[in-house]
Rosetta silent file (secondary structure, phi, psi, omega in degrees, C-alpha in Angstrom):
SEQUENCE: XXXXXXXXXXXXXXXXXXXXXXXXXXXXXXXXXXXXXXXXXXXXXXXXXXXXXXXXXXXXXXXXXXXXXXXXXXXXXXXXXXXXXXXXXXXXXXXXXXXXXXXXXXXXXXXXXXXXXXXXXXXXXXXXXXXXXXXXXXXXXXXXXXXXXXXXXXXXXXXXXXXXXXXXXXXXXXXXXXXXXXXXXXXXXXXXXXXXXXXXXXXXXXXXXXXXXXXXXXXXXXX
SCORE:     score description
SCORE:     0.000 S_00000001
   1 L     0.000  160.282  168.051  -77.779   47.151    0.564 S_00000001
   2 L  -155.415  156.973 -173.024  -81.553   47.702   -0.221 S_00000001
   3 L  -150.925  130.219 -165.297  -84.543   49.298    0.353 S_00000001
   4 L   -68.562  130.859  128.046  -88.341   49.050   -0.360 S_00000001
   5 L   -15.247 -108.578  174.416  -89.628   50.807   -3.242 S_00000001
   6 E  -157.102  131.138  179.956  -92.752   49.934   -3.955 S_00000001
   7 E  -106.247  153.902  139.167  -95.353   47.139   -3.309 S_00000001
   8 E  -141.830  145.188  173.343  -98.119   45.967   -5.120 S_00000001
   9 L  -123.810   20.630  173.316 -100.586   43.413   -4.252 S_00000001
  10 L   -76.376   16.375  166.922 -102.774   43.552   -6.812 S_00000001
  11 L    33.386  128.936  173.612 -101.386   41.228   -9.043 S_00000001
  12 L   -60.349  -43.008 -158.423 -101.403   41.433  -13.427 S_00000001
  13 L  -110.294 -169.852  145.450 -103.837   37.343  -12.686 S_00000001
  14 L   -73.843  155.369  170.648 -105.493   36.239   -9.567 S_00000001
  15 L    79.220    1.963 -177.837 -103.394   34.317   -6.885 S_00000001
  16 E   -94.066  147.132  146.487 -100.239   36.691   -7.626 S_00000001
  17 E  -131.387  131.855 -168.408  -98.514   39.276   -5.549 S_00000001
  18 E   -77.461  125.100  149.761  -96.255   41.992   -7.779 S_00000001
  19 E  -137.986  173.516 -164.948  -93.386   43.835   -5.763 S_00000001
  20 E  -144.167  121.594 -168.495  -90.804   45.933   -6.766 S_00000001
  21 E  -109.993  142.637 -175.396  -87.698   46.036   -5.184 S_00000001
  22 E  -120.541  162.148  160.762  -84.646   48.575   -5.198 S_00000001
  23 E  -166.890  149.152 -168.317  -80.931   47.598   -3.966 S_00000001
  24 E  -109.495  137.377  146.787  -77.523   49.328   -4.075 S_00000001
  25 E  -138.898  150.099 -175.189  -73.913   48.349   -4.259 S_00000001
  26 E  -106.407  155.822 -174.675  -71.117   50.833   -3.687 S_00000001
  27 E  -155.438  138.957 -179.403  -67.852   50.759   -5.337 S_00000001
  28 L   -43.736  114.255  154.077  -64.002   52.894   -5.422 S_00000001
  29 L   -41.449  139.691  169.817  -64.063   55.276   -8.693 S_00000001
  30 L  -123.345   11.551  175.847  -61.651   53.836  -11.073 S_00000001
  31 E  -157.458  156.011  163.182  -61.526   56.755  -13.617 S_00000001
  32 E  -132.588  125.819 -166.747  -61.620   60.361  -13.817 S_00000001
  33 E  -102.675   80.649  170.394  -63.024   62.370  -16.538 S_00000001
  34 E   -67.414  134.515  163.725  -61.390   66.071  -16.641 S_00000001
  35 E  -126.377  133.183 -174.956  -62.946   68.807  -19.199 S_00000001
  36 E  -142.548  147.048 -173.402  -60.073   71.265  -19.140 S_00000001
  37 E  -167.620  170.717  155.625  -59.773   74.305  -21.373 S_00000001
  38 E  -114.371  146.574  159.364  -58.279   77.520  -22.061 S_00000001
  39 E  -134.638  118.312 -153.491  -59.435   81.213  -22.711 S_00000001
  40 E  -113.043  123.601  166.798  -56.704   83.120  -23.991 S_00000001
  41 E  -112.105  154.800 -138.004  -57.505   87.162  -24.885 S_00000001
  42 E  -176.850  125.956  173.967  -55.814   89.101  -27.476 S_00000001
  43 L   -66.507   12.603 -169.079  -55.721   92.194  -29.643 S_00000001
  44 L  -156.057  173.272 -144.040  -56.325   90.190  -33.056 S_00000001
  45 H  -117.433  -26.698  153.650  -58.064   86.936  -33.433 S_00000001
  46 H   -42.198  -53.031 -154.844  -54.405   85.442  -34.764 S_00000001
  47 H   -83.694  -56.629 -174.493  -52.924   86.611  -31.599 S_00000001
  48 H   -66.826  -20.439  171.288  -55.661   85.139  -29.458 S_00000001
  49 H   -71.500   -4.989 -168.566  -55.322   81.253  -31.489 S_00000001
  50 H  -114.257  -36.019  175.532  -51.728   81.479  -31.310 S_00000001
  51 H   -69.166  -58.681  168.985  -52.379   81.966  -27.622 S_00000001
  52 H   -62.992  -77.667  171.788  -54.568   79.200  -27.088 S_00000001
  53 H   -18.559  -46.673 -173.170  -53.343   77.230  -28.742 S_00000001
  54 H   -84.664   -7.444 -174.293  -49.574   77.108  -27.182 S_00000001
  55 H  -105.390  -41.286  172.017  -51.350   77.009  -24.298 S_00000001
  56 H   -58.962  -55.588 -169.744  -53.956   73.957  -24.633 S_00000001
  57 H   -72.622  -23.150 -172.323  -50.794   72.122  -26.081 S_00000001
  58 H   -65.451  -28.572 -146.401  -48.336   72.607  -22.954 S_00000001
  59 H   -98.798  -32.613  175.710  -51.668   71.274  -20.676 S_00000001
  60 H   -74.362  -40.285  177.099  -51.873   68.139  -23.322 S_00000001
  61 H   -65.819  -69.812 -159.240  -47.986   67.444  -23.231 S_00000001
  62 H   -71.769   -8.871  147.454  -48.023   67.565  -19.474 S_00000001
  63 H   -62.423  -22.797 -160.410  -50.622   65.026  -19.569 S_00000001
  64 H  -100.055  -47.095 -167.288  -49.064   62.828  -21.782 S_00000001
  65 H   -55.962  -37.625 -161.783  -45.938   63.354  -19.876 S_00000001
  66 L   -82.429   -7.854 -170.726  -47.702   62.029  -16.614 S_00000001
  67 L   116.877  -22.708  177.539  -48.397   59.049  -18.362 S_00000001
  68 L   -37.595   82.759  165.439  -51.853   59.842  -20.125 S_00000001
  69 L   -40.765  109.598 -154.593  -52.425   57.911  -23.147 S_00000001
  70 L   -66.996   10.604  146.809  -53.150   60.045  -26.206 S_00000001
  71 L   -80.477  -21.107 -174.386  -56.252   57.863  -26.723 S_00000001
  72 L   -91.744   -2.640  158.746  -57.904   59.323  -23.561 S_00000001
  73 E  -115.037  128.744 -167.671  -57.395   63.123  -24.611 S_00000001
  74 E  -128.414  141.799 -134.536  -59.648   64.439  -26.780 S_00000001
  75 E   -97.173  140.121  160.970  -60.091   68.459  -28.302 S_00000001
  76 E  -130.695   14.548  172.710  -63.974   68.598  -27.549 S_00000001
  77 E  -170.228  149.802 -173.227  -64.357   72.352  -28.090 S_00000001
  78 E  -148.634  139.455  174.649  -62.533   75.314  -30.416 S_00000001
  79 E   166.954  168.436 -170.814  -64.219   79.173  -31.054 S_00000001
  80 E  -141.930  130.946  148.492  -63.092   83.063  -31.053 S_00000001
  81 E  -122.755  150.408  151.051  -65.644   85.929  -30.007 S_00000001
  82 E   -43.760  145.005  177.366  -65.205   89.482  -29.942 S_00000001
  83 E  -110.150   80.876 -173.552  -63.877   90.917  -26.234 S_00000001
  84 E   -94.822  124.869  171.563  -66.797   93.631  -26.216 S_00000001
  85 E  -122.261  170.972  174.340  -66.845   96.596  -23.796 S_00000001
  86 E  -112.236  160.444 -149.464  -68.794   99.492  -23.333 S_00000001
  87 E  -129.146  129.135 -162.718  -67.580  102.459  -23.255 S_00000001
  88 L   -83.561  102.759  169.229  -69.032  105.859  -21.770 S_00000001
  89 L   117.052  -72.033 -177.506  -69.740  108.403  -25.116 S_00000001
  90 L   -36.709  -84.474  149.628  -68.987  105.434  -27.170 S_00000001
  91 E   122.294 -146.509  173.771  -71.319  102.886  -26.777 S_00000001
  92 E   -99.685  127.117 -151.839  -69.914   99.123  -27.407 S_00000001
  93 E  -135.092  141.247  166.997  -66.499   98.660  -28.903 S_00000001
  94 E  -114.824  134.245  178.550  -64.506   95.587  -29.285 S_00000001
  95 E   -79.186  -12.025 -176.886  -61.303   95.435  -27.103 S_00000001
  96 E   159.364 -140.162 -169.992  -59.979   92.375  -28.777 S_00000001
  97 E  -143.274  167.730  177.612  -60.698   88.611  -28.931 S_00000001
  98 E  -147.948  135.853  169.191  -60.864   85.751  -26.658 S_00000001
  99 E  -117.789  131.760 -173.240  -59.917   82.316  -28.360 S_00000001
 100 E  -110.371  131.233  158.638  -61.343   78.978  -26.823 S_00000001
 101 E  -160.066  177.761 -171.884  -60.583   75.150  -26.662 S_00000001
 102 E  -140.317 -178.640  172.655  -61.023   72.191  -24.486 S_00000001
 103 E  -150.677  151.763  163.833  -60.220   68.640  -23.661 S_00000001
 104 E  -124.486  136.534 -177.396  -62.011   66.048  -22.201 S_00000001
 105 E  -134.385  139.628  167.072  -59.223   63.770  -20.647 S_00000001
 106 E  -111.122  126.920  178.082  -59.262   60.443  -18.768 S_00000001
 107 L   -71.658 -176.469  156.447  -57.075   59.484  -15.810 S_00000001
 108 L  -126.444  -73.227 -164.868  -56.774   55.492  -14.904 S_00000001
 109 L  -100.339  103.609 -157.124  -54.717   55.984  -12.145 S_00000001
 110 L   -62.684  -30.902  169.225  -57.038   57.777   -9.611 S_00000001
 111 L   -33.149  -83.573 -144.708  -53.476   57.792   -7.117 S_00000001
 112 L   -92.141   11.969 -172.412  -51.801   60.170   -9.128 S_00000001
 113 H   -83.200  -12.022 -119.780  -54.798   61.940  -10.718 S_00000001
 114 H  -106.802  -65.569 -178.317  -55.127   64.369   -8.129 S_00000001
 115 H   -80.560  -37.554  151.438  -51.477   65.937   -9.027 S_00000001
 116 H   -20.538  -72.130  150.661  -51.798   65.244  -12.515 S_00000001
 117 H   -42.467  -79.230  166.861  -54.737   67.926  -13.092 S_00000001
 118 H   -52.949  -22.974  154.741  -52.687   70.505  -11.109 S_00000001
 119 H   -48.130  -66.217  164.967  -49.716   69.771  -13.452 S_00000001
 120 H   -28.129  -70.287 -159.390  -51.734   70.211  -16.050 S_00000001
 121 H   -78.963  -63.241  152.211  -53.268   73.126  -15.206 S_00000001
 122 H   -38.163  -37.129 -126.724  -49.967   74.902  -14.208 S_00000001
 123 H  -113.652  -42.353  161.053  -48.185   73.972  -17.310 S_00000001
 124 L   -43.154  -32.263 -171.709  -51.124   76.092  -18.770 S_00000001
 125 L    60.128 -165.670 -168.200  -50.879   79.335  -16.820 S_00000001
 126 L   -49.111  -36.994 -151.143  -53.562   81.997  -15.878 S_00000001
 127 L   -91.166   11.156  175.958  -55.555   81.252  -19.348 S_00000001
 128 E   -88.555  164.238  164.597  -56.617   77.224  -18.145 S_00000001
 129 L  -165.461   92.472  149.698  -60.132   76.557  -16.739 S_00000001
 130 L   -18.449   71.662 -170.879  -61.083   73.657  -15.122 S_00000001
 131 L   -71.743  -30.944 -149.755  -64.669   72.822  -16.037 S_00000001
 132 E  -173.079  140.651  165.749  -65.948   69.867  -14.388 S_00000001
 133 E  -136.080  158.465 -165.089  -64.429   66.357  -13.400 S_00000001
 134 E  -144.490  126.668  158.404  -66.887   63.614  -13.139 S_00000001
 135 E   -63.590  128.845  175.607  -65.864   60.317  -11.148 S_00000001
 136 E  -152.789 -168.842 -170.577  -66.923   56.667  -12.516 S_00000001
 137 L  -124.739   87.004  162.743  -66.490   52.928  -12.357 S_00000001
 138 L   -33.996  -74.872  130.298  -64.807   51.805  -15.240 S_00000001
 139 L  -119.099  106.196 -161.660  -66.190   48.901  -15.291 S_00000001
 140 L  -115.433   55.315  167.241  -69.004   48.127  -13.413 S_00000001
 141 H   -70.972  -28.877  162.967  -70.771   44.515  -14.113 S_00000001
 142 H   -68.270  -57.047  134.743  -69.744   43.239  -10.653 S_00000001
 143 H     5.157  -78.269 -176.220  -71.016   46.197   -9.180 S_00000001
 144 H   -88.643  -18.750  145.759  -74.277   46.016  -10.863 S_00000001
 145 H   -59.396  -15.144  171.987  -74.721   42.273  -10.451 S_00000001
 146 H   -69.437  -60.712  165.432  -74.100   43.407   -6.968 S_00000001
 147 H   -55.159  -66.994  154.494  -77.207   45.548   -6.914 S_00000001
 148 H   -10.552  -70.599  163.372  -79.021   43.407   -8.477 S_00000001
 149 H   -50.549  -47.569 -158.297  -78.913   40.625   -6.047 S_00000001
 150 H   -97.130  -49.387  143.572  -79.515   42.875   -3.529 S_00000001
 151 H   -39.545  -35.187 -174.914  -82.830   44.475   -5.562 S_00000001
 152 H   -83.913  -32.645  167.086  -84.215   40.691   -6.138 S_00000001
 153 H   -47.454  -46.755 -170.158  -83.338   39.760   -2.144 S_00000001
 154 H   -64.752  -55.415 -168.459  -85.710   43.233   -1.283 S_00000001
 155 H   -79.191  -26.117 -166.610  -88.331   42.000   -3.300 S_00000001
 156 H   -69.156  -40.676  172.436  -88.230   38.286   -2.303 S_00000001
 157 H   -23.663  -67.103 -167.833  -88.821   39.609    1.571 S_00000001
 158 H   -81.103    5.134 -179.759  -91.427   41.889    0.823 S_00000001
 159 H   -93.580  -48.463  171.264  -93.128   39.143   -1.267 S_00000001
 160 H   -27.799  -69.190 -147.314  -92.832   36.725    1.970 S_00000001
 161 H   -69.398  -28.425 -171.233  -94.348   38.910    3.911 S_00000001
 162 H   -61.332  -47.306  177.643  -97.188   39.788    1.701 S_00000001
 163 H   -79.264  -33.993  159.092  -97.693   35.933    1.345 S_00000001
 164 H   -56.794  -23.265 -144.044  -97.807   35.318    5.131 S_00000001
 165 H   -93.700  -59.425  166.777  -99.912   38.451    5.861 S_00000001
 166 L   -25.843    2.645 -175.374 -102.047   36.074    3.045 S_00000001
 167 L    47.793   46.358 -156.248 -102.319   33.378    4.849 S_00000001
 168 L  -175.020  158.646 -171.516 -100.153   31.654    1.713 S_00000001
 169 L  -114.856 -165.431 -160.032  -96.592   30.957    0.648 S_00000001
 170 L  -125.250  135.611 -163.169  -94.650   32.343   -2.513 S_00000001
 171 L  -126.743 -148.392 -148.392  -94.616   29.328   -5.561 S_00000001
 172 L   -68.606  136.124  158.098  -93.209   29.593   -8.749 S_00000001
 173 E   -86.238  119.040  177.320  -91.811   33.354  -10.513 S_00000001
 174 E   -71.338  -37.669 -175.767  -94.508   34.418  -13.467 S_00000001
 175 E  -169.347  173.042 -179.513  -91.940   37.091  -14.866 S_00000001
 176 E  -150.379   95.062  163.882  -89.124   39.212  -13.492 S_00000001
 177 L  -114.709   92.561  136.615  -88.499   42.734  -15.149 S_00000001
 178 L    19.883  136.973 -159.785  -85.549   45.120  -14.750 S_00000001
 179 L  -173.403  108.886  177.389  -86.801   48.864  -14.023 S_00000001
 180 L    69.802  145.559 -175.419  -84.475   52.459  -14.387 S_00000001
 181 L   -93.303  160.551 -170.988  -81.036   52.553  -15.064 S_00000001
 182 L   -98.759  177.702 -153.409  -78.077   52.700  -12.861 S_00000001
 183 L   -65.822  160.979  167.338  -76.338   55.641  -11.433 S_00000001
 184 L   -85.273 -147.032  176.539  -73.832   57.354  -14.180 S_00000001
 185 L   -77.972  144.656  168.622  -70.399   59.291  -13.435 S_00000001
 186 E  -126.893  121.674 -173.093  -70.862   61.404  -10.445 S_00000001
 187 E   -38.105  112.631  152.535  -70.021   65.253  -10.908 S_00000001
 188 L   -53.086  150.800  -73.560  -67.027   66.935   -9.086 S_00000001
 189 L  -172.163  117.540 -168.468  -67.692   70.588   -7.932 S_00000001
 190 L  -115.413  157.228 -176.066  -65.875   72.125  -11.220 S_00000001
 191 L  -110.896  171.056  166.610  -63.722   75.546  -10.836 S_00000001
 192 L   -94.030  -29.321  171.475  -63.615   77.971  -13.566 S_00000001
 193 L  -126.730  117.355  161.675  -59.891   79.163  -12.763 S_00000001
 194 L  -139.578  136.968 -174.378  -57.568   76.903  -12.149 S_00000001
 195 L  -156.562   10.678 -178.638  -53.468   77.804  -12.211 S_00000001
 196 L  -101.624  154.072 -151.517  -52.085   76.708   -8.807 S_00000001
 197 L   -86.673  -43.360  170.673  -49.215   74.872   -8.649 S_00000001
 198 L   -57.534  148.284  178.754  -49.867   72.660   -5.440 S_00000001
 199 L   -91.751 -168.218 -154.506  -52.417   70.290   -6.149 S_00000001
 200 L  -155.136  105.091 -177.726  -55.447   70.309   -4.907 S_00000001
 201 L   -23.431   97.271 -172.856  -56.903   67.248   -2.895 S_00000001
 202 L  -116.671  132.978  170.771  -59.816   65.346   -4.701 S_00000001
 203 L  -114.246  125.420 -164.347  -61.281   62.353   -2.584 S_00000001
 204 L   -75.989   -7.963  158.219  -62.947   60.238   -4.752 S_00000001
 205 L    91.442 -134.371  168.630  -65.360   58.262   -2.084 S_00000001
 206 L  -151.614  163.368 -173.316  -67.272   55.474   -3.596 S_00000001
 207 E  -104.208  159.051  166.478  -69.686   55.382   -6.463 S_00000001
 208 E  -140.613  145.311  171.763  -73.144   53.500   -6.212 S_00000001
 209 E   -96.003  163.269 -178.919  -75.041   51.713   -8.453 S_00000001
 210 E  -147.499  132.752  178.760  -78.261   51.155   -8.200 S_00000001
 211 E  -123.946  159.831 -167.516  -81.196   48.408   -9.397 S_00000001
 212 E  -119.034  135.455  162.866  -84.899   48.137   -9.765 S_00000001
 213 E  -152.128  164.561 -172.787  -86.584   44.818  -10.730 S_00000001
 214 E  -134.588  138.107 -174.805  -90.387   44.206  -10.255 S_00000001
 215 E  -145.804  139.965 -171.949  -90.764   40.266  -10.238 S_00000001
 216 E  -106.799   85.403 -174.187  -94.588   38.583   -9.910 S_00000001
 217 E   -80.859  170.321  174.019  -94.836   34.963   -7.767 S_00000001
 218 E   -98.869  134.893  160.558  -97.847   33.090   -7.602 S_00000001
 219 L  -105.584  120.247 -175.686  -98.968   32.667   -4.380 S_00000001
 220 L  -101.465  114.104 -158.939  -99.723   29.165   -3.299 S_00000001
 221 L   -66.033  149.599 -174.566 -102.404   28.448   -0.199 S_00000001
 222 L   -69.729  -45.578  171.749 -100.883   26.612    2.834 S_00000001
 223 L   -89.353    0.000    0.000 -104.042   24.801    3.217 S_00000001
């Protein structure tokens, strides 16, 4: 699909007309990107790492169990703070520790990803948190040759028309240049607590790419 942009008809020489065209193609997610984590509290900073830890490992093992290759999970975060409270008479006293870590993990097979993550997440208990899952296109060169096509169609139209309204026809392309990058991963709604055992229903839609190209014809008079 596509949709006008921007025109210009003011040409870089004389005898030109410049337009700039946008067009989309849409396409099924083929991966899912989980950041998963734990926060485990504790009265000693031993106690809370010993926590987190055993916990962060059950949530990697039930990935790996599901099928996950142990190139797609990867520790992308580790820390301990003080668990500070205040206290009436007191003032601010630390209550313990809270120990942290993450994963960023990739599914392949968006079927079973759904129930995966709530595996996961169970196998984890109370102390998991779900940050964020982000949807993508694995690979998407058909996809954006798709777009493409469909940006250079947009502009050849609006180029037509430009050259009719111009009393003139469209000759020869002076240059063609590629303009903004295409869409990225697209964000999931992320929870902060996640520990239920049923899963919990992700529909992954379609992703869209998207392309720009600005391309310059000569316009050549009729009479």
């Amino acid at each position: 699909m596509s949709s006008n942009q921007l025109f210009e008809t003011s040409g870089p020489m004389p005898g030109t007309v410049t337009v700039t065209g946008t067009g989309w193609a849409d396409a099924a997610p083929d991966l899912m990107v989980v950041a998963i984590g734990v926060e485990s509290r504790a009265p000693s900073v031993d106690e809370a790492y010993t926590a987190a830890g055993r916990a962060l490992s059950a949530v990697a093992a039930t990935f790996k169990g599901n099928g996950v290759a142990p190139a797609d999970i990867r520790t992308t975060g580790l820390g301990v703070r003080a668990d500070l409270v205040w206290r009436d008479g007191e003032g601010q006293r630390v209550a313990g520790y809270i120990a942290t870590s993450s994963l960023s993990v990739q599914l392949r097979d968006m079927e079973s990803a759904s129930a995966t993550v709530s595996a996961a997440a169970a196998a984890g208990g109370n102390d998991v948190r779900l940050h964020n899952l982000q949807l993508a296109i694995l690979d998407d060169a058909a996809v954006r040759a798709g777009a493409r096509e469909a940006a250079w169609r947009n502009a050849q139209a609006a180029a037509s028309q430009f050259a009719a309204l111009a009393s003139a026809r469209l000759g020869r392309v002076v240059s063609v240049a590629e303009r903004g990058p295409g869409a990225g991963p697209m964000p999931v709604a992320g929870l902060q607590r996640a520990a239920a055992v049923e899963s919990v229903a992700i529909e992954a839609g379609e992703d869209r790419v998207e392309a720009a190209v600005t391309v310059v014809w000569e316009l050549v008079s009729e009479s």
